[in-house]
Structure formats: C-alpha cells, structure tokens
N, C-alpha and C positions, 0 to 999 in steps of 0.2 A: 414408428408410424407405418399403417398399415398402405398398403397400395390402392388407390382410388380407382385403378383408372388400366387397363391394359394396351400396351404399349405396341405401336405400328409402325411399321417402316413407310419410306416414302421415295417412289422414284418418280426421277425428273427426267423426261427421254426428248432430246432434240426439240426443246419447247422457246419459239420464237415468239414475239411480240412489239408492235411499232405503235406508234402516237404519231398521228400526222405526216405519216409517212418518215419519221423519224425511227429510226430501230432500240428499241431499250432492251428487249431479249434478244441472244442469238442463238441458235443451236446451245440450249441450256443441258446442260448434263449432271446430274446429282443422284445420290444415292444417299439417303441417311437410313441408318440400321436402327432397330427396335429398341428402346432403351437410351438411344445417343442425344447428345445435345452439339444440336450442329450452330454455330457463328455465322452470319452469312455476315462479311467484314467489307465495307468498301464507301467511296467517298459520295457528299448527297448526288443523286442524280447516276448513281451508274446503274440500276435496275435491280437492288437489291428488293427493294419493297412493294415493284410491282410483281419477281417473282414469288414471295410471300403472298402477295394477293389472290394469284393466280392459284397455288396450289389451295387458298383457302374458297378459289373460286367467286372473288370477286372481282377476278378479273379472266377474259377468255382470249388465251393465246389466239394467234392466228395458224400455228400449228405445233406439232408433237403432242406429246401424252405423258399424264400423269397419274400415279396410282401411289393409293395410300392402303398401307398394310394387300389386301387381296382384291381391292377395291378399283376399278378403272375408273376414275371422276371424271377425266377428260379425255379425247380421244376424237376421231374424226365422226362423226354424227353421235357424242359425249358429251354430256355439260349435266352432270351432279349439283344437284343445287347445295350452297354453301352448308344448309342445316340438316344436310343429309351425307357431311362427308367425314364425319364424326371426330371432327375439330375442334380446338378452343383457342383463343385467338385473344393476345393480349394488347390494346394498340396505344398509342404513344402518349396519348393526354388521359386516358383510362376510360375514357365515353362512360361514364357512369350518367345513369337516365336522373336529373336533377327532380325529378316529380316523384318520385320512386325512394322508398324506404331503402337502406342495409339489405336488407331480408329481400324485399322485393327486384333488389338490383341483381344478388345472387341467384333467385330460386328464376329469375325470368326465362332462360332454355329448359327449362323441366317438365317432360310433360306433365298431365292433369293426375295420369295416376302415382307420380314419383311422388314418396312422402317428403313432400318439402320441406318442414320447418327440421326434420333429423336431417337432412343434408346439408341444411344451410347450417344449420348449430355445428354440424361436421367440419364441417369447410372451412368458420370463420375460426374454429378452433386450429384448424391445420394452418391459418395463415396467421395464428396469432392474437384475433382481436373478436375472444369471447363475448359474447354479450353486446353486441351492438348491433343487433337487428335493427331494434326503430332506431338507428339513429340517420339523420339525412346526408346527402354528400355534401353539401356546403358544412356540415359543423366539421369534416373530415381533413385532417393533413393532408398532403400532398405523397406521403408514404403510405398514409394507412387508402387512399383513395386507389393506388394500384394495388394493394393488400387485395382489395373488394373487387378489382378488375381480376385479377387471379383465380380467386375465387367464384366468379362468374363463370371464367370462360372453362375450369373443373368441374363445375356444376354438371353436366352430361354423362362426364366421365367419359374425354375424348381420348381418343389412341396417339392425338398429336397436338402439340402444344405450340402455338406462334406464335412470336412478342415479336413487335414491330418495335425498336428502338425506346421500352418500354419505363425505361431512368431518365431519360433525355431532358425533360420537365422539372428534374428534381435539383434540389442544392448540393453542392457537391459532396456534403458532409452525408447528408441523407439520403445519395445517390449512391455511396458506401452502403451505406447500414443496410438500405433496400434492398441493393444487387445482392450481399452476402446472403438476406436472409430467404430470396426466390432462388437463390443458389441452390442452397441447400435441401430448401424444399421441393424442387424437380429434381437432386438427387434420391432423396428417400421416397418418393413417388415412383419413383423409376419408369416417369413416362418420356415419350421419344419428345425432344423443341426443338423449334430452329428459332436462332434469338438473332433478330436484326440486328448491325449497330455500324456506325462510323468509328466506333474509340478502338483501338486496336487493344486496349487495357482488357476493355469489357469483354471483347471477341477472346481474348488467350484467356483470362478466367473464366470465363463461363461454357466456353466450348470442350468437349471432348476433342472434338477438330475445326477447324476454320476452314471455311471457303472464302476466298479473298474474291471481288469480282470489282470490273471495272469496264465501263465502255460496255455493259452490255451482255459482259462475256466474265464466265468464272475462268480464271489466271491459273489458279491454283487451290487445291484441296490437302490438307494435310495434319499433321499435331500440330499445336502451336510451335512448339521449341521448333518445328522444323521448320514450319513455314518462316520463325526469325531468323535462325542459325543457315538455312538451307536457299531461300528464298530463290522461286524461278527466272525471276528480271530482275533488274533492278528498279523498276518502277515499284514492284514489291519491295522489293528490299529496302526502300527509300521511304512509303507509306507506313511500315509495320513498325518504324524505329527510329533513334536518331543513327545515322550512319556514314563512312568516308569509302566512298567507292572511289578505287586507286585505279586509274588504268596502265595495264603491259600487257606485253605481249606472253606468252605461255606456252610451255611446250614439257608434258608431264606432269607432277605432280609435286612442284617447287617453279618459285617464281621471285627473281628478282626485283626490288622492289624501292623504292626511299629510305625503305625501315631496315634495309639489310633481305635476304632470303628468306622466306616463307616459306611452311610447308601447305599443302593444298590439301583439302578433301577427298580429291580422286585427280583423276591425268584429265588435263586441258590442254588442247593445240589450238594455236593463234590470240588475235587479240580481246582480251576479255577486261572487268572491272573485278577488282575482290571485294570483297564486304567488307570492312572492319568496323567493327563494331565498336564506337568509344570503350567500353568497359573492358575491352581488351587490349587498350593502350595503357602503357608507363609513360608517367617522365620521370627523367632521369637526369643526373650532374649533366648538363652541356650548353650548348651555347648556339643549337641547331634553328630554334624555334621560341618565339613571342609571344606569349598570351594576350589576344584581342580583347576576347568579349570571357565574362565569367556568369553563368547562370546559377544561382545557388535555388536548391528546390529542398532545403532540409535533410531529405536521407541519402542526398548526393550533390554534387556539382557537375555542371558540363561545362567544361571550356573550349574553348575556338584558339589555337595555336596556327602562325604562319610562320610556315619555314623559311630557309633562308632563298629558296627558289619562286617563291611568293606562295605554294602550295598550301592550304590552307586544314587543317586535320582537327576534330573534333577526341578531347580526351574525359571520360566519364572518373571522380578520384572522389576520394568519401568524404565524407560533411566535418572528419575532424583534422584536415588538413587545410590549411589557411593556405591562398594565394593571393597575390595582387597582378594589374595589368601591367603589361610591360616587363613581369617576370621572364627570363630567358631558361630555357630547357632543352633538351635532348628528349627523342621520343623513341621506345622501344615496343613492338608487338608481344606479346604472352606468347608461351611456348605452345600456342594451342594452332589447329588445323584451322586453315580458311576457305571456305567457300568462293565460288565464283562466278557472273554471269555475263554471258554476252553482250558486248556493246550495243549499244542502244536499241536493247531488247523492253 
C-alpha cells in the first residue's frame, strides 16, 4: 500500500490548561516523532482528550506551545485554525454528517480543485469498503461507520493522525476486528497518530510508545513492555495491570521479602513497593496460602491467594490447570529481576 499522506512530528512544550479554574493541563511535555504512533493511556477525566484537542486546535491552552512537523500552531499571539494545521482527527462516535452520502462524508475536507471521487474510491479501497459511495450512514455498522471516519479524516492527506478513544462505541468482538484492522493501516501508511484511550490493552497494542497521564500531568512516557515491566509509581503500576505491590525495606539490588529473596532491576536504598506481577507467580506443594477468589477468563486464570499472615497475593496460571477455592499452596516468585517504586509515589 502506497503512502498517502507525509508524516510530522509533533511537539508539545509546557502547554497548560484549566476549566473553571480547575486545571486539566499542567506544564504538558511531549514529543512524538514522524512516523510514530503515540497512546496517550489514562483514566476518564485526567486530560487526555483535551490535550488531543488542543494540539488539533479545538481547544486554546492558556499557555505553552505547540508545533506540528515545522509548523508553530500555537504560541503566545498563535492560534492556527484547526483546518490549517494539517490534521485528521478521528473522534469517538465517528460524527459522520447523517445528510451526507459515503462519498460525500469522505470527499468533505477536499478542496474544489482535489479530484474527489479518485480519492474517495482511494480511501474507501485503503479502508476496505469498495463501492459504497452512495451508501448512507444509518444503513452502516458501527465498524464500517469508523472505516468512513478514517477515511475522512485521510482525505487531506494530514501529516498527523488523532483518534479520540475511537473503538470505544463498538462490541467487544468488533472492537477487535476494527482496532487490528486501523492497526494495520496506520502502519503501512506510515503516518505519525496519537490514539486516545483508557484500555491500557489498546494503548500497548497500538502504541509504538505510551504516555500514561493522570491528574493533568503525563507520569510517564515509554515502550509499553516498559512502561509494565518498569512502571514509574505505583499508581502506574497499579493502572497498567493486575499487580501485588510488596512493601520492604531495600538496600542494593536484592531484597528480602515473603517469597524468599528477590533479585532487583538495579540498587534501591530505603523503603520501596516491588511489582510482582501475577504471571510471575508459582504455586507450589505447601501449605502457605488459600485460594479466595478464582477469575477464569479463557486463556488464563487469576487467582487471589491469602497467606498465612493474612497478606493477600494475586497468582496468574494457565486455563488448563483446574483449581478450586479453599485450595492451600505455597507461593514462589520466577527467577526473573524485579522492579521497584517508591512508597506512595
């Protein structure tokens, strides 16, 4: 598939923003490179989608600056209007115009002299759904209806790609088939996105990297693996996964612990939490710990184990092993490094 579209970077520089005297931005800092698909991952309400707006420009910080590819959109006497920042913007219900054909929801950002109907046969072929110009958004699924969102907001042939939390509406079966298949297609496009989203699922798959943000403020920027395996708080750590943050105390790069000694990721002094991660938990022959609660989810189980101290520890074991409640066990860690963060960071 050929490339539509030339791809821009995007920096975000000290960009704050308040409601009511309420703050949703704070000194926001981001860099997404040309080509990248950045995750902006965090829960409803911490400012993920007004910063999205902002860099799409429909929304105007109170201050800092933003620039897309060589572009200064916003800035202190700055404000780029939205259809001049050479954007495409995919948003949550698909806003497709109910009066408006297939064709005519696509070709709608184009100028007078773009030849429209080869762009729109273009496009609806790159998203999969040849031939349905006339057809209206009401005869449309709820998959093929962000297909045409997509396709709309490519229609320019913007250097940057937003989706506002843009599966969120769909069934979970069909919220699969859809993510894999815009997946895919913003990779072989090789254009830059920043893909909202609350699901931390969505954010590791779709992201080259994730920005976690919360309160206002990005926490942390990273690869996914890192941002699970590595996580800078544990309020992160806690969001991104199921997880039993242990507290000790720490001095070096081993730490004793319930489970026996641990080795650590790097040297820690004083008191910290370690990660463990259920899928890095054994049970084993003993007599240590109780199976409470059992979650069966098909291609795994999570169980809730209380120790004999009343400690309570979460163990991830695979779907063809049978347990029941009330089972007694021993619990052992994998021989692998653990991470670790600051008390109530």
């Amino acid at each position: 598939m050929k490339k539509i579209s030339g791809p821009g970077e995007v920096s975000v520089e000290g960009v704050s923003k308040t409601f009511d005297q309420e703050v949703v931005l704070e000194k926001i800092e981001l860099e997404v490179a040309p080509s990248e698909t950045l995750s902006l991952l965090g829960p409803s309400g911490c400012g993920k989608t007004t910063l999205l707006r902002s860099i799409a420009g429909l929304e105007n910080p109170e201050e800092g600056k933003i620039k897309i590819g060589d572009q200064v959109v916003f800035d202190i006497g700055i404000s780029i209007a939205p259809e001049k920042r050479k954007i495409g913007m995919v948003f949550q219900d698909a806003a497709l115009f109910p009066h408006m054909s297939v064709e005519q929801n696509v070709s709608y950002g184009l100028k007078k002299t773009d030849p429209k109907k080869e762009r729109v046969s273009e496009l609806l072929e790159i998203v999969g759904l040849p031939n349905f110009e006339k057809r209206r958004p009401e005869t449309l699924s709820g998959g093929q209806k962000q297909r045409i969102a997509l396709a709309r907001a490519l229609a320019p042939k913007p250097s940057v790609l937003l989706l506002d939390e843009p599966f969120s509406n769909l069934d979970s079966a069909l919220r699969i088939e859809v993510r894999a298949e815009v997946h895919r297609l913003i990779s072989e496009l090789g254009i830059t996105a920043i893909f909202v989203t609350h699901d931390q699922d969505e954010a590791f798959l779709l992201g080259d990297r994730v920005a976690v943000m919360n309160n206002g403020k990005i926490l942390q920027v990273d690869l996914p693996n890192v941002i699970y395996e590595k996580p800078s708080n544990n309020w992160i750590a806690s969001f991104v996964g199921a997880v039993n943050l242990v507290s000790c105390k720490v001095s070096g790069n081993k730490a004793e612990t319930l489970l026996g000694l641990l080795r650590l990721d790097d040297s820690y002094e004083g008191d910290f939490e370690l990660v463990l991660r259920p899928e890095n938990l054994i049970l084993t022959n003993g007599n240590d710990a109780e199976i409470e609660t059992i979650e069966y989810y098909g291609h795994d189980s999570l169980l809730t184990l209380k120790l004999n101290d009343e400690t309570r520890l979460k163990v991830r074991t695979t779907p063809s092993t049978s347990h029941t409640k009330g089972a007694r066990f021993s619990i052992e860690h994998k021989d692998v490094e653990v991470s670790a963060v600051r008390k109530n960071s």
